[in-house]
C-alpha positions in Angstrom: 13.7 23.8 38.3 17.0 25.5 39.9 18.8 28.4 37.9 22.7 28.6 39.2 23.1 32.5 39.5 26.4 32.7 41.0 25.7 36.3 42.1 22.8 34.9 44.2 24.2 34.1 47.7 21.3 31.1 47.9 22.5 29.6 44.8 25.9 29.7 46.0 25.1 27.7 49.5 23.3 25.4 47.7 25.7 24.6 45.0 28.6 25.1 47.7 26.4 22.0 49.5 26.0 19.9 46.3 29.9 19.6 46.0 30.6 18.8 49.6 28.0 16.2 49.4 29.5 14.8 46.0 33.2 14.5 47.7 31.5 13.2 50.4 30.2 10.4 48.5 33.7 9.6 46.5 35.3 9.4 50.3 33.3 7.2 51.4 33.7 5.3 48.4 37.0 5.4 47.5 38.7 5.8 50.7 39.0 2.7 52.9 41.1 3.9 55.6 41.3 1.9 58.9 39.0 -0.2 61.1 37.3 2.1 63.9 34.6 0.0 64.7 33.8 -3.7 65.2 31.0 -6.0 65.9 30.6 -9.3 67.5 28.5 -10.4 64.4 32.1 -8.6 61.9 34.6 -11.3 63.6 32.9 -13.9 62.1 33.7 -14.9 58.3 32.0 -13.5 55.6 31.7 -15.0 52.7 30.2 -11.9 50.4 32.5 -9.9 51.4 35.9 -11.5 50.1 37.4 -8.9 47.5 40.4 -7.5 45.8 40.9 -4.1 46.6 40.5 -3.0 43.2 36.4 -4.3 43.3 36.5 -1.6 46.4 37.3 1.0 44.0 35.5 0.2 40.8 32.3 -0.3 42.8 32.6 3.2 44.6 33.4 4.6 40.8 29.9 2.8 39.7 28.5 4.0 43.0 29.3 7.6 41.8 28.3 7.1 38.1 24.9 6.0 39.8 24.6 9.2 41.5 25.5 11.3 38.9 23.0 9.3 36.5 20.0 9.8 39.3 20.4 13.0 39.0 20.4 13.7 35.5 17.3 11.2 35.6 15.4 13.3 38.1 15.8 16.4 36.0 14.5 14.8 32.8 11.7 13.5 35.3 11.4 16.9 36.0 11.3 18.3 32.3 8.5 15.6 31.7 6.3 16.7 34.9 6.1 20.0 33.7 5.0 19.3 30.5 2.5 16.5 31.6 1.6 16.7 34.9 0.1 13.5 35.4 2.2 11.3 38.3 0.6 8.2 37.6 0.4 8.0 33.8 4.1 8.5 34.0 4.5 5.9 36.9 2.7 3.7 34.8 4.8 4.1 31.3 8.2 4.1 33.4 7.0 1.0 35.0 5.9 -0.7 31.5 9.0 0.2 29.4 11.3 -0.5 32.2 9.9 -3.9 32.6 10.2 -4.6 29.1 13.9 -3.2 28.7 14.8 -5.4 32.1 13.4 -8.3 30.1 15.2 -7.9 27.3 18.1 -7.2 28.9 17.9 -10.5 30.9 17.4 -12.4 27.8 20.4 -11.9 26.5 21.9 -12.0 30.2 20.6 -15.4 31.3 19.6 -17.6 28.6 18.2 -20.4 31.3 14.5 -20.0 31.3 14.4 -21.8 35.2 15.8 -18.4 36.0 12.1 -16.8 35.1 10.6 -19.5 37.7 8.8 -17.7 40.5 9.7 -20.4 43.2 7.8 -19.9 47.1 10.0 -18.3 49.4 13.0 -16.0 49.3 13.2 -15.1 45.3 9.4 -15.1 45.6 9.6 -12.1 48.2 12.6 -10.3 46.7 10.4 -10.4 43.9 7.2 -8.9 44.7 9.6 -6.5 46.9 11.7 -5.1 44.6 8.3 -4.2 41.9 6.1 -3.4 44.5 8.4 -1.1 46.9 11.3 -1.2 45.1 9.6 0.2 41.7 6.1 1.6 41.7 5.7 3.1 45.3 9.4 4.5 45.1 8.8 6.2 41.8 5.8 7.2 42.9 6.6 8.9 46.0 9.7 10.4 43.5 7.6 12.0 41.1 4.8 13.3 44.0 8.1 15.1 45.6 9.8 16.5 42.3 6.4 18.3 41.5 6.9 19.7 44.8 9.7 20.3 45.5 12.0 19.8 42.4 14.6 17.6 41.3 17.1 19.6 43.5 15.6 18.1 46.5 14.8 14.5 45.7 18.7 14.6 44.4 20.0 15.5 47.6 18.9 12.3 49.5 20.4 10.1 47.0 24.0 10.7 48.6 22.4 10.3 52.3 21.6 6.5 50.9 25.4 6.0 51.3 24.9 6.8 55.1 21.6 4.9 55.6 23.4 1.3 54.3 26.7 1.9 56.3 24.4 2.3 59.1 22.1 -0.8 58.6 25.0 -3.3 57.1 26.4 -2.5 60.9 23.5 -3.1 62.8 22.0 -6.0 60.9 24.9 -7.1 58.7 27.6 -6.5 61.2 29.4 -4.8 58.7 33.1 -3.5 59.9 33.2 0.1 60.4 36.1 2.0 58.5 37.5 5.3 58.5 36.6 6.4 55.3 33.0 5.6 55.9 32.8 8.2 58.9 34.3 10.5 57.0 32.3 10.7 53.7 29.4 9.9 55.5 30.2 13.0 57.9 30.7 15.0 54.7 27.5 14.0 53.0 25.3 15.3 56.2 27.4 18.5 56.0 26.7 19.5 52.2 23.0 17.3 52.9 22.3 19.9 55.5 23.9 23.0 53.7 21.6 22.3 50.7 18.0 21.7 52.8 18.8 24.6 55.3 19.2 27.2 52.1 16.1 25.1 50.6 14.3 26.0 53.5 15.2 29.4 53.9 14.4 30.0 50.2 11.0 29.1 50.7 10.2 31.1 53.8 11.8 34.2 51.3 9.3 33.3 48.9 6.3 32.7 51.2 7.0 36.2 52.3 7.3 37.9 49.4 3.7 36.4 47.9 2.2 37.6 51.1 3.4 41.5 50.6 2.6 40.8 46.8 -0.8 40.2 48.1 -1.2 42.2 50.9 -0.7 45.5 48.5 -3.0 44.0 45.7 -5.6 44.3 48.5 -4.6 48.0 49.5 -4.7 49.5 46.1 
């Protein structure tokens, strides 16, 4: 787990970072700004994406409360490693009482039971996606890199998910490029690469100083 010591110069950095990469994320969110870029695939009418300008802004706020709920997640995650360090017992109880909440939940949401139907094709895939990859190998992988490397570090990438969709909804989606996109997303690598460089740095510090630790156990 992290300790903020504001009279450590790591801490700083890395806190420093965690901002920048926070305003990056409301920029890029909030912040529309101007076309810069367009595809041959973005002259064409979309259909998904006709929207008032005020969904723009209240999905960027729930973008942010999602970010700022991951991250309180991953340091309960945390809490709960260090008390039971068993990755897949906890995989497994996340995985069962999520289900079971999501069930409920849709219930109540969707009363039409042909919405349960697991038809061939398309809703069959996103499916069998979303609780194979999309649940138990993500949370996996989540929990193998919080033992390791703490929540701090699995937090960080969250933000950089911003960047990764702009990139991909232009590519594949031929998404329009806008000026607050560049912008936050430019931010987000800056306080991204603030946060891992100090990370990094830390680490080495550390390494060192359990090598001299044992180096003089083995003098004396």
């Amino acid at each position: 787990m992290e300790k903020l010591d504001c009279r450590s110069t790591s801490s700083l950095i890395k806190s420093i970072g965690t901002i920048v990469s926070i305003a990056g994320v409301f920029t890029a969110t909030l912040y529309k700004g101007p076309q810069i870029l367009l595809t041959s695939s973005s002259l064409k009418p979309q259909n998904y994406l006709h929207f008032q300008e005020t969904d723009w802004v209240i999905g960027g706020l729930y973008l942010v409360v999602d970010c700022v709920a991951a991250s309180l997640y991953l340091i309960v995650q945390a809490s709960i490693l260090m008390k039971y360090p068993v990755e897949l017992i906890v995989v497994f109880f996340y995985c069962f009482f999520s289900s079971i909440l999501s069930a409920i939940v849709s219930l109540f949401m969707d009363r039409n039971l042909n919405a349960w139907m697991l038809q061939p094709g398309t809703r069959l895939f996103a499916v069998l996606y979303s609780g194979i990859l999309g649940s138990a190998f993500q949370v996996s992988v989540m929990f193998w890199c919080i033992c390791r490397k703490g929540p701090l570090f699995v937090a960080m990438f969250h933000p950089m998910g911003i960047v990764i969709a702009a990139a991909l909804g232009i590519i594949f989606l031929g998404d329009i490029f806008y000026l607050g996109s560049l912008v936050g997303s430019i931010i987000i690598v800056v306080g991204f690469y603030a946060v891992m460089w100090e990370k990094t740095k830390e680490e080495k510090r550390q390494l060192l100083s359990i090598n001299y630790r044992m180096g003089e156990v083995k003098v004396s």
